[in-house]
mmCIF file of the N, C-alpha and C atoms, coordinates in Angstrom:
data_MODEL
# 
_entry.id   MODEL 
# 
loop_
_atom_site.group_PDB 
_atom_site.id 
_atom_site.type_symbol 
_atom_site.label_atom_id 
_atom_site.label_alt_id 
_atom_site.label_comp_id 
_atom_site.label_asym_id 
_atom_site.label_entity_id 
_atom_site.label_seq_id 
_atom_site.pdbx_PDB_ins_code 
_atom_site.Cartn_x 
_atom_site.Cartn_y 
_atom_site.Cartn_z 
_atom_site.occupancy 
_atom_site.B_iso_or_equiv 
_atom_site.pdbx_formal_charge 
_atom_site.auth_seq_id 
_atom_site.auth_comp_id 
_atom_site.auth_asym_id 
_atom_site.auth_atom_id 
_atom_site.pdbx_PDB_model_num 
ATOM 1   N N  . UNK A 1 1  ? -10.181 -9.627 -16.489 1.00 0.00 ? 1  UNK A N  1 
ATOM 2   C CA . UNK A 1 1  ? -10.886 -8.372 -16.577 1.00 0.00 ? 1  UNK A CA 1 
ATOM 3   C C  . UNK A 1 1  ? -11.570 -8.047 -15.253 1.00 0.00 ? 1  UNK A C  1 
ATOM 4   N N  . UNK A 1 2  ? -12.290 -9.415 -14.602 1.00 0.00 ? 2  UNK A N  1 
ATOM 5   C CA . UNK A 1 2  ? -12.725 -8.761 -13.469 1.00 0.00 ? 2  UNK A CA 1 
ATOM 6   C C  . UNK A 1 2  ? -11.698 -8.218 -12.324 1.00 0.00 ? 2  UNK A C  1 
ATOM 7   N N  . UNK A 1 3  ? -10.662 -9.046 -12.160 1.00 0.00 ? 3  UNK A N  1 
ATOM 8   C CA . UNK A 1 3  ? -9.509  -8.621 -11.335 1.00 0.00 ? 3  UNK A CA 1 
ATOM 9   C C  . UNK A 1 3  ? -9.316  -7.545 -11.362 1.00 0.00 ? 3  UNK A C  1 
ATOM 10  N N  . UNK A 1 4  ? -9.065  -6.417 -12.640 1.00 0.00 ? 4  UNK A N  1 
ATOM 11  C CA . UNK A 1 4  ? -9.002  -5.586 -12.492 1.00 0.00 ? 4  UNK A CA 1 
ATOM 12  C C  . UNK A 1 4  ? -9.394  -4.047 -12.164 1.00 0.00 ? 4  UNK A C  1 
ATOM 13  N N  . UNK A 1 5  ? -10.738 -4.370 -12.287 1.00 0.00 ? 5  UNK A N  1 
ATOM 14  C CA . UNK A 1 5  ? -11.868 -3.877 -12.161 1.00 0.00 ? 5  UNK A CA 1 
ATOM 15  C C  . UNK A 1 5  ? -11.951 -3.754 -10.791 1.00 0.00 ? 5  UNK A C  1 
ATOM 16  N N  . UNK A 1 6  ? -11.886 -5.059 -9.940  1.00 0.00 ? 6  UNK A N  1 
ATOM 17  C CA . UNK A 1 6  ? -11.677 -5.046 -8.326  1.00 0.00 ? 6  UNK A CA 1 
ATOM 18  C C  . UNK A 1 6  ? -11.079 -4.277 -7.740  1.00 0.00 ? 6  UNK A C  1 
ATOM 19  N N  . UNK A 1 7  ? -9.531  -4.578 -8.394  1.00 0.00 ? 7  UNK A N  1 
ATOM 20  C CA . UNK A 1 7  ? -8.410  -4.001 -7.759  1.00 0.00 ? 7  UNK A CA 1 
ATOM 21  C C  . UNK A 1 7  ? -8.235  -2.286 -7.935  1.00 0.00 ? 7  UNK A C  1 
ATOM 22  N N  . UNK A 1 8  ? -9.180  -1.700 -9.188  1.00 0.00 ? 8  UNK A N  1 
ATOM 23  C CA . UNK A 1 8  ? -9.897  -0.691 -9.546  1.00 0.00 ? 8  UNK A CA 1 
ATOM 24  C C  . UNK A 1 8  ? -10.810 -0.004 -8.259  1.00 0.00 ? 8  UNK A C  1 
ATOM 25  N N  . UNK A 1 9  ? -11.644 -0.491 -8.190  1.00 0.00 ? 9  UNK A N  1 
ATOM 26  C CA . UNK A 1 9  ? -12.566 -0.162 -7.026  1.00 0.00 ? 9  UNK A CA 1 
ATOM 27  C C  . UNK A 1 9  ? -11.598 -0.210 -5.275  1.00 0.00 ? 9  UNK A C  1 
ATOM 28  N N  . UNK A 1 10 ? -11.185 -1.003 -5.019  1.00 0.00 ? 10 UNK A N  1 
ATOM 29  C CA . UNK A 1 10 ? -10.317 -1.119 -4.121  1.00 0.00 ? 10 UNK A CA 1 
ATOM 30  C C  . UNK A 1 10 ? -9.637  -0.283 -3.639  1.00 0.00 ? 10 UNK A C  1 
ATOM 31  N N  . UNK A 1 11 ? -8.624  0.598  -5.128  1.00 0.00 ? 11 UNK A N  1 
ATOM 32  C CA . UNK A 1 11 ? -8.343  1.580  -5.036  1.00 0.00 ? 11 UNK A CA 1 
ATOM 33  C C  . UNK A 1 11 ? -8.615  3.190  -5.147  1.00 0.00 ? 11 UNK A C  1 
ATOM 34  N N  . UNK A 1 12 ? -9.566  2.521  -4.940  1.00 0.00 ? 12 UNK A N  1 
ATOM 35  C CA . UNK A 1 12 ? -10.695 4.039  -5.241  1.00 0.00 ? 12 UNK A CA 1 
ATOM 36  C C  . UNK A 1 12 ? -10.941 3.797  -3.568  1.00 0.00 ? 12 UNK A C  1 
ATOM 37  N N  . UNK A 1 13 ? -11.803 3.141  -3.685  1.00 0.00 ? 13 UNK A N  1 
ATOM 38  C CA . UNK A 1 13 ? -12.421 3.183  -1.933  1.00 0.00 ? 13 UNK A CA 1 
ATOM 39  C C  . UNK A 1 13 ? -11.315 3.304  -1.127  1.00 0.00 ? 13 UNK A C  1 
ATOM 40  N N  . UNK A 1 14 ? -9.931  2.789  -1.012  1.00 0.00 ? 14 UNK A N  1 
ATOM 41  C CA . UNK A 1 14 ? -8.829  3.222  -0.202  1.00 0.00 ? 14 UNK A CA 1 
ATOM 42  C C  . UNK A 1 14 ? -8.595  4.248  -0.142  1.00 0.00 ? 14 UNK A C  1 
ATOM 43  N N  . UNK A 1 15 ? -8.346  5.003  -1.401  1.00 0.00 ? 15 UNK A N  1 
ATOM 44  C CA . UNK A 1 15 ? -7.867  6.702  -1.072  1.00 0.00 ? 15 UNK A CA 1 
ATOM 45  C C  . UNK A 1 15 ? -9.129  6.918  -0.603  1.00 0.00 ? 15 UNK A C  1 
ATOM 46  N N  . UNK A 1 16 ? -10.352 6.839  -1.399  1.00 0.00 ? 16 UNK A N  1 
ATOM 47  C CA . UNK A 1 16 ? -11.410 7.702  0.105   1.00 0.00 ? 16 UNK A CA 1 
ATOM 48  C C  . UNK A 1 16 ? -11.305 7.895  1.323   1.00 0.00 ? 16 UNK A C  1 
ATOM 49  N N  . UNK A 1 17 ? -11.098 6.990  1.414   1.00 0.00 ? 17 UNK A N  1 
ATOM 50  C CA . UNK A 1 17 ? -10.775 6.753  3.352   1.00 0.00 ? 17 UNK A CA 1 
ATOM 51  C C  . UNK A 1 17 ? -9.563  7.016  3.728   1.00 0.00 ? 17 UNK A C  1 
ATOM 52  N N  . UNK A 1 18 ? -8.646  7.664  2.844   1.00 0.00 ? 18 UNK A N  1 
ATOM 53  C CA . UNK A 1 18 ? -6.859  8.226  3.189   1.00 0.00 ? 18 UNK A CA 1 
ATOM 54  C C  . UNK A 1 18 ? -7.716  9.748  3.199   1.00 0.00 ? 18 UNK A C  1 
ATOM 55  N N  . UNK A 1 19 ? -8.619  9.870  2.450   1.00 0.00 ? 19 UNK A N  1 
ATOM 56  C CA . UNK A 1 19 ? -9.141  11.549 2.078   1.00 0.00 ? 19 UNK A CA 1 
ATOM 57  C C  . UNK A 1 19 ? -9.838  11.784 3.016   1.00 0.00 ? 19 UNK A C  1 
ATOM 58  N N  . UNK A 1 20 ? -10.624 10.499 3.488   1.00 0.00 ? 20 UNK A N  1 
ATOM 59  C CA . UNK A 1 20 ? -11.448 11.331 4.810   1.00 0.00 ? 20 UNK A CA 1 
ATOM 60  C C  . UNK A 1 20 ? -11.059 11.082 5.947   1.00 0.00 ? 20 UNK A C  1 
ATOM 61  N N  . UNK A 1 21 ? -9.858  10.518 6.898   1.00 0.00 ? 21 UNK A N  1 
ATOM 62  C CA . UNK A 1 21 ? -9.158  10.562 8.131   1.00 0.00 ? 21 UNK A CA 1 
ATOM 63  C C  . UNK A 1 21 ? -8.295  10.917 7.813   1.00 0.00 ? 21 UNK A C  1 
ATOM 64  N N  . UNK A 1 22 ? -7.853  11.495 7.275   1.00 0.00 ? 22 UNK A N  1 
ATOM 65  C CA . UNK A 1 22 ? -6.750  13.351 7.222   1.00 0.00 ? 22 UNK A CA 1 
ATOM 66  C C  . UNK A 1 22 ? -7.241  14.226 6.870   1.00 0.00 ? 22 UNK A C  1 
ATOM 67  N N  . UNK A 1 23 ? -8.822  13.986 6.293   1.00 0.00 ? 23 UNK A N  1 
ATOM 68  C CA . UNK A 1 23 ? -9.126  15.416 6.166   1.00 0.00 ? 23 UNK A CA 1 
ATOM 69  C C  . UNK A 1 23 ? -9.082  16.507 5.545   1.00 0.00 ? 23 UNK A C  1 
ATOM 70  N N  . UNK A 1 24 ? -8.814  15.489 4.283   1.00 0.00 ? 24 UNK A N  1 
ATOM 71  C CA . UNK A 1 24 ? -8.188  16.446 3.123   1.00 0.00 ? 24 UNK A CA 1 
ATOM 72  C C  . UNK A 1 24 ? -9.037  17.418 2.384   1.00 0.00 ? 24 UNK A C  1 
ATOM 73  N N  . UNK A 1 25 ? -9.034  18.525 1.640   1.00 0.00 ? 25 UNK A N  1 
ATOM 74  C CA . UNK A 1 25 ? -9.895  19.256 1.011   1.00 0.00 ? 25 UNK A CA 1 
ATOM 75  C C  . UNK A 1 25 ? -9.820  18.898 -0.242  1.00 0.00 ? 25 UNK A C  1 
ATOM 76  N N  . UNK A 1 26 ? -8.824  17.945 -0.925  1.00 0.00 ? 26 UNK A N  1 
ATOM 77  C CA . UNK A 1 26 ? -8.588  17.883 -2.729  1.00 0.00 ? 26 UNK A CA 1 
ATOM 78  C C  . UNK A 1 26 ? -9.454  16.575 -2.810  1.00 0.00 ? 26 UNK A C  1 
ATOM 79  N N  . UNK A 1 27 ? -9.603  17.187 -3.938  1.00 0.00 ? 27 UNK A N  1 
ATOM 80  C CA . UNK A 1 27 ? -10.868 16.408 -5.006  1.00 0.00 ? 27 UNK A CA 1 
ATOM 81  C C  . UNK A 1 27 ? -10.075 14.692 -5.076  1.00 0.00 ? 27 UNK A C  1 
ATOM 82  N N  . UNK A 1 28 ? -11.243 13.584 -5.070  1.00 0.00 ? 28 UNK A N  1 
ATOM 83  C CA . UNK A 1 28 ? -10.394 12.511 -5.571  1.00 0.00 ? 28 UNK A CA 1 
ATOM 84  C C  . UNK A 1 28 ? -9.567  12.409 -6.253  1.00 0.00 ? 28 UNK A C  1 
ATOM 85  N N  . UNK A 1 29 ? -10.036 12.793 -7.704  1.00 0.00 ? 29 UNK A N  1 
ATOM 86  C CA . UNK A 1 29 ? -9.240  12.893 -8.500  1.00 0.00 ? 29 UNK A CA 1 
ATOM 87  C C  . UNK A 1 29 ? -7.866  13.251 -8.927  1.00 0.00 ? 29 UNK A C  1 
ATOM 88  N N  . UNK A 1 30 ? -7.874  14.401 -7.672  1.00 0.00 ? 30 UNK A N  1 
ATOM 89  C CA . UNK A 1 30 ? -6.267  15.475 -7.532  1.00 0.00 ? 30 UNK A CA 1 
ATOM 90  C C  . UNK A 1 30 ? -5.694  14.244 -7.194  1.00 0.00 ? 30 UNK A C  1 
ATOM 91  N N  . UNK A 1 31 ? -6.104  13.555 -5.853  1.00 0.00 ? 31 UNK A N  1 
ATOM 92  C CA . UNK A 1 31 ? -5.402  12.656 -4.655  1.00 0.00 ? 31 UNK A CA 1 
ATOM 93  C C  . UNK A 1 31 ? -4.937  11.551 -5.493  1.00 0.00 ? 31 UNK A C  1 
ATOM 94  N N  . UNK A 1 32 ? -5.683  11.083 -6.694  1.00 0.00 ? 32 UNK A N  1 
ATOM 95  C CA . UNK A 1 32 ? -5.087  9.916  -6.925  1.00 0.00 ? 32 UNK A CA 1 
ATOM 96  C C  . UNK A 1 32 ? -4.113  10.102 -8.154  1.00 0.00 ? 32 UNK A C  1 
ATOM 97  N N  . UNK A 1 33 ? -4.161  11.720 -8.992  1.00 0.00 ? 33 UNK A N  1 
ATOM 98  C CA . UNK A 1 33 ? -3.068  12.040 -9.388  1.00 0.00 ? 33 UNK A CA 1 
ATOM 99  C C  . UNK A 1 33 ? -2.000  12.242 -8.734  1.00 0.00 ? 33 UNK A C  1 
ATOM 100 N N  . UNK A 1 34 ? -1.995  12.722 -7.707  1.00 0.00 ? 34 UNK A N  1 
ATOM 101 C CA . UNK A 1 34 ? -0.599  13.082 -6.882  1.00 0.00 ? 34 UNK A CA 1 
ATOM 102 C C  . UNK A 1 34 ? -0.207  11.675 -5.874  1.00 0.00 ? 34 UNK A C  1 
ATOM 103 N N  . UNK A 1 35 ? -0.934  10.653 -6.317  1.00 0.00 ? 35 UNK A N  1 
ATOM 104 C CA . UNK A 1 35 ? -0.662  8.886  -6.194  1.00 0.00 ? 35 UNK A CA 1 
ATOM 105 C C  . UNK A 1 35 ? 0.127   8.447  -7.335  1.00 0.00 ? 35 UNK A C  1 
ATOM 106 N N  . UNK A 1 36 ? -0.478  8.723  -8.051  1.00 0.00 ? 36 UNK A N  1 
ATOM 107 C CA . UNK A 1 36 ? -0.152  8.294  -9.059  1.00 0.00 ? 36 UNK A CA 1 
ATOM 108 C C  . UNK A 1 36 ? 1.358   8.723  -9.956  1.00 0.00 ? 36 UNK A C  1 
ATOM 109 N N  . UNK A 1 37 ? 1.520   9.678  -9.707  1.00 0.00 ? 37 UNK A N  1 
ATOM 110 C CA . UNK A 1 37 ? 2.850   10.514 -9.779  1.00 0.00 ? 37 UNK A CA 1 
ATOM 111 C C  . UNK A 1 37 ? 4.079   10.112 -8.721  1.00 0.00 ? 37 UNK A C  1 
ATOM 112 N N  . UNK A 1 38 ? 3.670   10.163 -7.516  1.00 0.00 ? 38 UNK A N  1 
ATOM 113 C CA . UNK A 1 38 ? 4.678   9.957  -6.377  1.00 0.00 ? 38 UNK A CA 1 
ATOM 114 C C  . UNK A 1 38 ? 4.265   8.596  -5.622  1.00 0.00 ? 38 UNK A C  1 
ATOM 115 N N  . UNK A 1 39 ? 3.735   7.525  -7.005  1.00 0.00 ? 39 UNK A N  1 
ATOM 116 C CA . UNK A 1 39 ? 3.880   6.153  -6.129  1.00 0.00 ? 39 UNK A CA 1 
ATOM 117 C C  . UNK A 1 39 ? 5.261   5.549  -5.599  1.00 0.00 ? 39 UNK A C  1 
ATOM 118 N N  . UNK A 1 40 ? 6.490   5.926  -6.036  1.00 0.00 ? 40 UNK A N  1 
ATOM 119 C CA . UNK A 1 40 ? 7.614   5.134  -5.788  1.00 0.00 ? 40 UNK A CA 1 
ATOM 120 C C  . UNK A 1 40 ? 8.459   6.521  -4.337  1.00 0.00 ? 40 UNK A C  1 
ATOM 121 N N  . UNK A 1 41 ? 8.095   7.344  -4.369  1.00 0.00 ? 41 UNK A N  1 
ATOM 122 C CA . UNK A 1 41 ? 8.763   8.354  -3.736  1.00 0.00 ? 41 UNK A CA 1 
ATOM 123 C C  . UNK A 1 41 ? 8.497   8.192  -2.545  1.00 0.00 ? 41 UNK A C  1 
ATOM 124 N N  . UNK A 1 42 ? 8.953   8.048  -1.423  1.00 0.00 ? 42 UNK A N  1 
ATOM 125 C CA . UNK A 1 42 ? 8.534   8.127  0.423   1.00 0.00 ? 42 UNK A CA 1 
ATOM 126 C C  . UNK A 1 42 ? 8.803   9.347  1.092   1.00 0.00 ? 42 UNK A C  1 
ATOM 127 N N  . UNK A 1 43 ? 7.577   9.674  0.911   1.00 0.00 ? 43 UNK A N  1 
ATOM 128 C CA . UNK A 1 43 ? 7.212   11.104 1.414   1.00 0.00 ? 43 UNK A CA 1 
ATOM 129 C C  . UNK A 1 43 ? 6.013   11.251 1.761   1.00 0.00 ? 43 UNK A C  1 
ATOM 130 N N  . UNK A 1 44 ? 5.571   12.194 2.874   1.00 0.00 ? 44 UNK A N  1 
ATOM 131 C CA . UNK A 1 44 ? 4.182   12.292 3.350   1.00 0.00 ? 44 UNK A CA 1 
ATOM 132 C C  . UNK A 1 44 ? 3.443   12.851 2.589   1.00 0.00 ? 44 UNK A C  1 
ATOM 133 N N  . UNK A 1 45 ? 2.302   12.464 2.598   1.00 0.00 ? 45 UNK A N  1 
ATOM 134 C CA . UNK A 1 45 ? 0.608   13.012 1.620   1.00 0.00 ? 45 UNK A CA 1 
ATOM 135 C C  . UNK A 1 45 ? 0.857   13.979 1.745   1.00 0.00 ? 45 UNK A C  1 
ATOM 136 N N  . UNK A 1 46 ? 0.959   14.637 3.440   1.00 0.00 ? 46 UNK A N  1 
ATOM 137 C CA . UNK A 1 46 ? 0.497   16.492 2.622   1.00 0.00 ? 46 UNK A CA 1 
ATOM 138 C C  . UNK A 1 46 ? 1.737   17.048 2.011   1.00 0.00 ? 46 UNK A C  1 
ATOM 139 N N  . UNK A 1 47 ? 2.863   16.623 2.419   1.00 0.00 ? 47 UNK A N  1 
ATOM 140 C CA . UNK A 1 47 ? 4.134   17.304 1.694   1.00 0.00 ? 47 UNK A CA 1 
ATOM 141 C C  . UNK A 1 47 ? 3.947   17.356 -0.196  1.00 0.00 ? 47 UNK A C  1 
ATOM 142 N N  . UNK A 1 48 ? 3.415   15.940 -0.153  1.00 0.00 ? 48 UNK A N  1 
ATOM 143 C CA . UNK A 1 48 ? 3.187   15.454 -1.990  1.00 0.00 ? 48 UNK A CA 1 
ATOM 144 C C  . UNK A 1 48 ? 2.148   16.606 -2.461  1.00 0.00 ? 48 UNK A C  1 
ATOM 145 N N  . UNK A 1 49 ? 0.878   17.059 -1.069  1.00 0.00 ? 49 UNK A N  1 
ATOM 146 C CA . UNK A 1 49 ? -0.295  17.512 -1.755  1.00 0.00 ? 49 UNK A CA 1 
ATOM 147 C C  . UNK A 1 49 ? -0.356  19.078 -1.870  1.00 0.00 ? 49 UNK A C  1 
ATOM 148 N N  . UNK A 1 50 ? 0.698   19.715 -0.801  1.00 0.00 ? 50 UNK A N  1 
ATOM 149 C CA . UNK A 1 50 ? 0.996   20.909 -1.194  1.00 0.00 ? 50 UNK A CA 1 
ATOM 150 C C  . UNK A 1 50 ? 2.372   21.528 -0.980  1.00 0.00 ? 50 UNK A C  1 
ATOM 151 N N  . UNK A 1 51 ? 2.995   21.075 -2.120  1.00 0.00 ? 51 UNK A N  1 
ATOM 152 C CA . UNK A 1 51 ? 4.695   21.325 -2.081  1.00 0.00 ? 51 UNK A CA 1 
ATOM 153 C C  . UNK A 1 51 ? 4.604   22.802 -3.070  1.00 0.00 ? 51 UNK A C  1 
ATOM 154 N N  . UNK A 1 52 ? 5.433   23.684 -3.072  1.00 0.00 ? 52 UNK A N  1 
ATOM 155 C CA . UNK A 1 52 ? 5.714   24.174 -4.073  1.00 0.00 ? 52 UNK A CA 1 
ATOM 156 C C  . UNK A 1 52 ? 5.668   23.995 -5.493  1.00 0.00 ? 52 UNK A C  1 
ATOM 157 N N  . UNK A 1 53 ? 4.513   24.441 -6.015  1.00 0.00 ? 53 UNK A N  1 
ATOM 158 C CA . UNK A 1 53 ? 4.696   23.985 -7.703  1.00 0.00 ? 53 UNK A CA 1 
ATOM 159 C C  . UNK A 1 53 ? 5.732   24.453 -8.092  1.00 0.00 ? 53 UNK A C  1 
ATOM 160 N N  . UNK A 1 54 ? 5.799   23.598 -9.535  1.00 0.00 ? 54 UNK A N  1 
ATOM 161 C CA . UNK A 1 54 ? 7.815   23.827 -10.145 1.00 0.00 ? 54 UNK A CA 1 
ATOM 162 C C  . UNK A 1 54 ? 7.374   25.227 -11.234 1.00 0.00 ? 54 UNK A C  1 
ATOM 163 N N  . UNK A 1 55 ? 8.456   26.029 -11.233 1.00 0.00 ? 55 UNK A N  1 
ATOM 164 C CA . UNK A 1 55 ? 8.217   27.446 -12.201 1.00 0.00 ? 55 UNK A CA 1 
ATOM 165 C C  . UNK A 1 55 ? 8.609   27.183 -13.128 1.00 0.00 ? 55 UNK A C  1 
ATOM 166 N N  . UNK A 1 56 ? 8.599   27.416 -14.387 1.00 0.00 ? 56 UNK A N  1 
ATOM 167 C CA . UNK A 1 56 ? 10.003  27.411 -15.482 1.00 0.00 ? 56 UNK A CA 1 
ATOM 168 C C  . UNK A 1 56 ? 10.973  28.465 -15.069 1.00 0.00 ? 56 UNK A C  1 
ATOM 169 N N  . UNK A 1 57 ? 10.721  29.791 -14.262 1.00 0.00 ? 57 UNK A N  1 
ATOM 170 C CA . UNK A 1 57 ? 11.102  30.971 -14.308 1.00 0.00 ? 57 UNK A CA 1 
ATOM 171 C C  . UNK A 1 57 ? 12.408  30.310 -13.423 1.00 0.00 ? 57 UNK A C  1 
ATOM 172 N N  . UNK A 1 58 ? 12.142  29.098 -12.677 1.00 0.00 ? 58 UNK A N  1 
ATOM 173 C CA . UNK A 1 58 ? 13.136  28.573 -11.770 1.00 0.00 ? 58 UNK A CA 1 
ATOM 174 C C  . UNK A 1 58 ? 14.212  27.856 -12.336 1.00 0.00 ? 58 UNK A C  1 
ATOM 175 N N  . UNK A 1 59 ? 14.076  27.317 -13.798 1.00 0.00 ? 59 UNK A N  1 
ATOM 176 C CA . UNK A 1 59 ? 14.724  26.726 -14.218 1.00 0.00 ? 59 UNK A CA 1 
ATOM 177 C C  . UNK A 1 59 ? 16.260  26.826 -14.357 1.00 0.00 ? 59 UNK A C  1 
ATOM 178 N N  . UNK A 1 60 ? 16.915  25.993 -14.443 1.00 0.00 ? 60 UNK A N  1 
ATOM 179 C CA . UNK A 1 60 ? 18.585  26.018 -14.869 1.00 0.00 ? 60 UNK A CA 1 
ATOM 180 C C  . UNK A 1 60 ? 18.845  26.398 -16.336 1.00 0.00 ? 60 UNK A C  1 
ATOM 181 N N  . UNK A 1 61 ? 17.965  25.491 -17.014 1.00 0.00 ? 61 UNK A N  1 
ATOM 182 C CA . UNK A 1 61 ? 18.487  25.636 -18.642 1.00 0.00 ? 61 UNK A CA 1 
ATOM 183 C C  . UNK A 1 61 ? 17.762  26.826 -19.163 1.00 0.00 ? 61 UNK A C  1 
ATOM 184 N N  . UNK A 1 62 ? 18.335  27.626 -19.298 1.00 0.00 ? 62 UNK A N  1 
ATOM 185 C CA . UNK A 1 62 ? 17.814  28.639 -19.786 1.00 0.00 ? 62 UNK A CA 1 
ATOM 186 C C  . UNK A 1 62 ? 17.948  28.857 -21.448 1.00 0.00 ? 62 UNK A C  1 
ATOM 187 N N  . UNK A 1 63 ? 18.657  27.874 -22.042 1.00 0.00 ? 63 UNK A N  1 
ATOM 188 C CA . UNK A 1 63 ? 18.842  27.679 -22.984 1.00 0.00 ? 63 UNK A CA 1 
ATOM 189 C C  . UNK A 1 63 ? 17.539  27.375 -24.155 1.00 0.00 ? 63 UNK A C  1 
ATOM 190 N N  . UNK A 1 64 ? 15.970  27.247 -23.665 1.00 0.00 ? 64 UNK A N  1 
ATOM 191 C CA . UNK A 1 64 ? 15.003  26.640 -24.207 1.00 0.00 ? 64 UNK A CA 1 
ATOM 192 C C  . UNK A 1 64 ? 14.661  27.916 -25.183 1.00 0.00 ? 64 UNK A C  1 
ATOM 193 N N  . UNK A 1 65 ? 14.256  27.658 -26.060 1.00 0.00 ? 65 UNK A N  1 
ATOM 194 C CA . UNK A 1 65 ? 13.362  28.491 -27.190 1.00 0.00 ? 65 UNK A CA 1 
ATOM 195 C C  . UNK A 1 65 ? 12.091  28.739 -26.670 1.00 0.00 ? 65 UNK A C  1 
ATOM 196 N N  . UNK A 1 66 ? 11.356  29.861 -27.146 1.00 0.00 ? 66 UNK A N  1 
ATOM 197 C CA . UNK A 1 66 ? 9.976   30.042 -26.628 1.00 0.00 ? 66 UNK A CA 1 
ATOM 198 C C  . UNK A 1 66 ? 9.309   30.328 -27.331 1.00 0.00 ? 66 UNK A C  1 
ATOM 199 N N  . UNK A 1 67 ? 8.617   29.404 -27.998 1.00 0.00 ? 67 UNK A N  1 
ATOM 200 C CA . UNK A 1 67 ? 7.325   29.768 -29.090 1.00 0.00 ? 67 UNK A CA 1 
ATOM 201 C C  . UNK A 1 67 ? 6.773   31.339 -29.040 1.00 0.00 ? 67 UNK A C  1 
ATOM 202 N N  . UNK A 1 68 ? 6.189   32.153 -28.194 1.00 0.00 ? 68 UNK A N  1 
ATOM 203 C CA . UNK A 1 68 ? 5.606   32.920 -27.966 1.00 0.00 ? 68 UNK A CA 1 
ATOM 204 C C  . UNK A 1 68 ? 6.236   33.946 -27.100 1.00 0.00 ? 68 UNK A C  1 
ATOM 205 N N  . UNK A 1 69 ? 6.652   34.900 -27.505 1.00 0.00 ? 69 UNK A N  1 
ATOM 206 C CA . UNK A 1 69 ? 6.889   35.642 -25.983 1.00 0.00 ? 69 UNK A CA 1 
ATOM 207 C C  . UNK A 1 69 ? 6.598   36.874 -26.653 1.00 0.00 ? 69 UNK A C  1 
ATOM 208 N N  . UNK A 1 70 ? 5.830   37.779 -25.978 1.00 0.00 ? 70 UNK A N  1 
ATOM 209 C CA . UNK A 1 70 ? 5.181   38.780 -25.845 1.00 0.00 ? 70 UNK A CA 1 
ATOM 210 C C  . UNK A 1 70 ? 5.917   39.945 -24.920 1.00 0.00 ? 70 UNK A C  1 
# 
């Protein structure tokens, strides 16, 4: 339990210091979601931190049902 807790903190205090010598404007929290998402992917922070969000409007399958459409 304590191990993890360490390795917890560890990784907290690391991205701080990825957030503050680049200079980033996103909230911890964003940073260690968009870690947490693109841990296996090799690609640069800011590319991960401001890529194009995905649309549905972009989608291929157009085949989906839509609860609601107005």
């Amino acid at each position: 339990m304590k191990t993890q807790i360490w390795i917890a903190v560890s990784v907290y205090v690391l991205v701080a210091i990825v957030r503050k010598r680049l200079r980033l404007e996103v909230s911890l929290y964003t940073l260690l979601q968009v870690f947490s998402v693109t841990v296996f992917e090799k690609m640069p922070i800011q590319s991960a931190l401001f890529a194009a969000p995905y649309r549905l409007d972009d989608a291929e399958d157009s085949n989906q049902l839509e609860l609601f459409t107005f």
